[in-house]
C-alpha positions in Angstrom: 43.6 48.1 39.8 44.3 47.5 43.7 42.2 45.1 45.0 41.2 46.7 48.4 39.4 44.8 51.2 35.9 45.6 52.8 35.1 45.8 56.7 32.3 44.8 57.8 31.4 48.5 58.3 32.3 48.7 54.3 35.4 50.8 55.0 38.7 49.9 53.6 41.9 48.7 55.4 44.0 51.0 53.2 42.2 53.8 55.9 43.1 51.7 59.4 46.7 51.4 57.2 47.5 54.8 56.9 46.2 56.0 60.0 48.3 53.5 61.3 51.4 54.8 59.5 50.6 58.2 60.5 50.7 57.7 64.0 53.8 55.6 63.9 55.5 59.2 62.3 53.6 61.1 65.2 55.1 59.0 67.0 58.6 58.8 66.2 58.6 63.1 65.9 57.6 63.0 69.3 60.4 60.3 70.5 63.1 62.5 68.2 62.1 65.5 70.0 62.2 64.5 73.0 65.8 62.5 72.6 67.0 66.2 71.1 65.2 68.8 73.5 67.3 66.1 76.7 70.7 65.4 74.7 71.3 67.6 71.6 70.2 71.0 73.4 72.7 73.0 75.5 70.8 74.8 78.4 72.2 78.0 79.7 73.6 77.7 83.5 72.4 80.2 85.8 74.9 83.3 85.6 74.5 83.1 81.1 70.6 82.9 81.9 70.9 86.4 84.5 73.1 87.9 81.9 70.7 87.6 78.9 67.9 88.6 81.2 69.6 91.8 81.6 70.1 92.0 78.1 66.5 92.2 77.4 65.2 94.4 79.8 67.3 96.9 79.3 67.2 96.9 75.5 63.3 96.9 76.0 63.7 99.5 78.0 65.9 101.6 75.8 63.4 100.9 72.8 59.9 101.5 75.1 61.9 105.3 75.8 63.0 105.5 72.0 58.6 105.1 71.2 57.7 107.0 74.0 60.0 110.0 72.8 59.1 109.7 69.2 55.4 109.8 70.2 55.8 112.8 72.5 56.9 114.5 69.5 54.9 113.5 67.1 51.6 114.7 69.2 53.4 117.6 69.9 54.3 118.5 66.6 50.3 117.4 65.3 49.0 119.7 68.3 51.1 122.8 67.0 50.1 122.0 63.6 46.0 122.0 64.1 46.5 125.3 66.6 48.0 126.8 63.8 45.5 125.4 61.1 42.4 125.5 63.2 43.3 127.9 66.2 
C-alpha cells in the first residue's frame, strides 16, 4: 500500500502532484510549439504565397463549374423524366 497524505481539506497530494505534472507537459507543448512554429517552419515569401493563391481559386473555380454543370443536367434530365412520367 502507498501511504498517501491528507490536506486539511482531506484531499490528497498525489492530486496537487499530478496536476502539477500536467501542467508542466502543457507547458512544455506550448514552449515546443512555439520554438517549431518560429524556427523549424519555412514560411512562403510573397510571390510562392500569390502563386498558390492562384492555384486555389482557380481550381475552385474549375470544380464550382464542374458542380454547377453536373447539376444543370441532372435537373434537367429529372424535369424531362417527370414530364414524361407525369405530363
Amino acid at each position: 500500500r502507498i501511504a498517501v497524505s491528507k490536506t486539511v481539506d482531506g484531499s490528497s497530494n498525489l492530486s496537487a502532484r499530478a496536476t502539477i505534472i500536467n501542467m508542466n507537459k502543457f507547458l512544455a507543448y506550448c514552449r515546443n510549439s512555439y520554438k517549431e512554429l518560429t524556427e523549424k517552419v519555412t514560411w512562403p515569401n510573397w510571390d510562392q504565397l500569390q502563386q498558390s493563391t492562384m492555384i486555389v481559386l482557380v481550381a475552385t473555380i474549375i470544380l464550382t463549374l464542374i458542380i454547377w454543370l453536373m447539376d444543370f443536367v441532372a435537373g434537367g434530365a429529372l424535369n424531362l423524366l417527370y414530364k414524361t412520367l407525369y405530363g
